[in-house]
N, C-alpha and C positions, 0 to 999 in steps of 0.2 A: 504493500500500500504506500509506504515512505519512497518508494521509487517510480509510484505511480504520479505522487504530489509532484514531486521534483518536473516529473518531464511535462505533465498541465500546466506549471510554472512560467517553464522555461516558452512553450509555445505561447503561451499567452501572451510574453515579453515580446519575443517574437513576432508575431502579429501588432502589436501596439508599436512595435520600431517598423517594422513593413509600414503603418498606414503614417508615422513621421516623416518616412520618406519619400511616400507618394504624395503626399499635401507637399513636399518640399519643391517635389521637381515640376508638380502642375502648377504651381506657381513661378516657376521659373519659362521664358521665350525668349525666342529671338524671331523677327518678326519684320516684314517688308509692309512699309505705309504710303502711298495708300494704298490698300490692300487691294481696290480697284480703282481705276483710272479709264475714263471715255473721251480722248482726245482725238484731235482732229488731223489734218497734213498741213494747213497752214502754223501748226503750234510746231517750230523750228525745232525745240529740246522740252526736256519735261526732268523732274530730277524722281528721287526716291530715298528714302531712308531705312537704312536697316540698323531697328530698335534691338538693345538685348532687355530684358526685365530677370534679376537675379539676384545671388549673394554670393558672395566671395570669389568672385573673377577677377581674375588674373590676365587670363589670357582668351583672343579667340582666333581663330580659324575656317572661311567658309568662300565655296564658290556660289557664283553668282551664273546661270543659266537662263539666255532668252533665246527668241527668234532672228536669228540678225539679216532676215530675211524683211522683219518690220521695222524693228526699231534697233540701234547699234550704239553700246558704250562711249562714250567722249570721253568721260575722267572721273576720278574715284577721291574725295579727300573723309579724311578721318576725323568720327566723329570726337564730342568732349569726353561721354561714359568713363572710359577707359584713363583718362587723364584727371581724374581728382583726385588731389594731394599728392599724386607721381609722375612724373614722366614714362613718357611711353616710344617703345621701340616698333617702328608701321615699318613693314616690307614693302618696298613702293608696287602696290593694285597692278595684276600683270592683266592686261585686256586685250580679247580673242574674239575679233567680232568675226571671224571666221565662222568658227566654232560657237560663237553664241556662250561667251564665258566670260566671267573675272572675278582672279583669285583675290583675296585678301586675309593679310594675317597681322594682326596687331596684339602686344604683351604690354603690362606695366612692368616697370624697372623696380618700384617698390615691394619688397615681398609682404606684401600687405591687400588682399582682394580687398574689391569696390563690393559696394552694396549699393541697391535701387533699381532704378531704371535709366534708360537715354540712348542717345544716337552713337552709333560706331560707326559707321560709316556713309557716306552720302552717292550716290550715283547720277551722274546727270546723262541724258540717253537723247541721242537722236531719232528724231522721225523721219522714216525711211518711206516704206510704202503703206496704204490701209491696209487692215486685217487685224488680226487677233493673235496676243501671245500670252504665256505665259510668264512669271519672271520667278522661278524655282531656286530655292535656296539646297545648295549641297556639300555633303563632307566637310558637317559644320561638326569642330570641335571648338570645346569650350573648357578650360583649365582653369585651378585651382592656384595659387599658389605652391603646394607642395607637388602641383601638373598631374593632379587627379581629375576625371572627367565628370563635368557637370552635365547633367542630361537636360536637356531644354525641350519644350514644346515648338516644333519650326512652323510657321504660317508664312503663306506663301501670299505672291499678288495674281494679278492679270490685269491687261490695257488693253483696248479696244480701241483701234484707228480708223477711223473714218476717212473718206474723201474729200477732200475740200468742194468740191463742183454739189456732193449730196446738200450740206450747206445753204452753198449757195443757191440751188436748185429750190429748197426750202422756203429761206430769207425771200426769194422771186414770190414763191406761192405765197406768203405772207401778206408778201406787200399786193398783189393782184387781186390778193382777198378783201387787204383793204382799199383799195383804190374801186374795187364794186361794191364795197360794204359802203363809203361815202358818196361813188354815184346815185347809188340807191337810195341813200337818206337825201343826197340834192330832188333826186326825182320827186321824191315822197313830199319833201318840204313844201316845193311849187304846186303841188297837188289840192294842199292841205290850202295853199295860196288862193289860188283861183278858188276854190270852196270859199272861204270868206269873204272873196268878194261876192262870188253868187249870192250866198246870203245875204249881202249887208244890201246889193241892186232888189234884192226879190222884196227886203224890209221895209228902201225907201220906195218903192213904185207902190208898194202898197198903204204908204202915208200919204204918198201924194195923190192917189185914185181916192182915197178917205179927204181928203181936201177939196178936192175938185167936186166931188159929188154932195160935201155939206155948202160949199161958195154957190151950187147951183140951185139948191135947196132955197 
């Protein structure tokens, strides 16, 4: 029975540090904002931000995957997160619009992890052609201090590019809508116009037939 206590014990502990560590790490992301984006061909560049949300990071590591068939990398600079209260060592952002990639790996100098939230890194992207991508975060490590791994929840984006001409195509049908929405209230106006006079001639002929025929009287 005393060896039975022992091991109910021991799983209990067990399960109450399992559920410590799963509230730890679902509280932990890193994460691409805005998560969606519906932009156009005339919008030249667009940027993005990838957020980490955590404790005791140290360090990170992650590629960046789109379609460089839509939209293509311009340049990568690094966020603050990573930089409170230390200096931080960035590997300069290697970018592969080939291939629809870019690496990025930044560390604090301090052996001391950050806690919170913020920007690591910033991406600013050109508009190429319309269509639809994704922008998938990959072989994202994230480090500790003693370069133990932090498990992160990763959330991805998507961008949707549109045509410029659909727009304008649009903006056309707008304005044609309203250029007959106000010929139609001109038309209606003068309608209403000629009404009022009909009435006001129909009012006085019939004051002045009451005139005439009491003067004849």
């Amino acid at each position: 029975m005393q060896n039975t206590a022992k091991i109910s014990i021991k799983t209990g502990l067990g399960i109450i540090g399992m559920g410590v560590l799963l509230g730890t790490a679902a509280s932990q992301s890193i994460s691409i904002e805005p998560e969606y984006a519906k932009l156009y061909t005339y919008n030249t560049t667009f940027n993005i931000s990838v957020k980490l949300s955590g404790d005791n990071i140290a360090g990170v590591q992650f590629n960046l995957n789109y379609n460089p068939t839509i939209i293509e990398a311009e340049s990568v600079s690094e966020g603050n997160f990573l930089k409170n209260n230390s200096a931080v060592l960035t590997i300069p952002a290697k970018i592969d619009n080939n291939l629809g990639a870019v690496k990025f790996a930044s560390a604090r100098v301090e052996k001391k992890g950050v806690y919170g939230s913020g920007n690591i890194a910033e991406i600013t992207f050109k508009i190429k052609n319309p269509g639809a991508t994704d922008i998938k975060l990959d072989n994202v490590k994230i480090k500790d201090p003693d370069l133990n791994t932090i498990k992160v929840k990763v959330n991805n984006a998507a961008v949707t590019v549109k045509n410029t001409s659909e727009t304008t195509e649009t903006k056309q049908q707008t304005a044609d809508e309203k250029t007959g929405n106000t010929a139609q209230n001109s038309q209606n106006s003068k309608n209403n116009y000629f009404l009022i006079i009909s009435i006001i001639a129909i009012f006085l002929l019939v004051i002045i037939s009451k005139f005439i025929r009491d003067k004849s009287e």
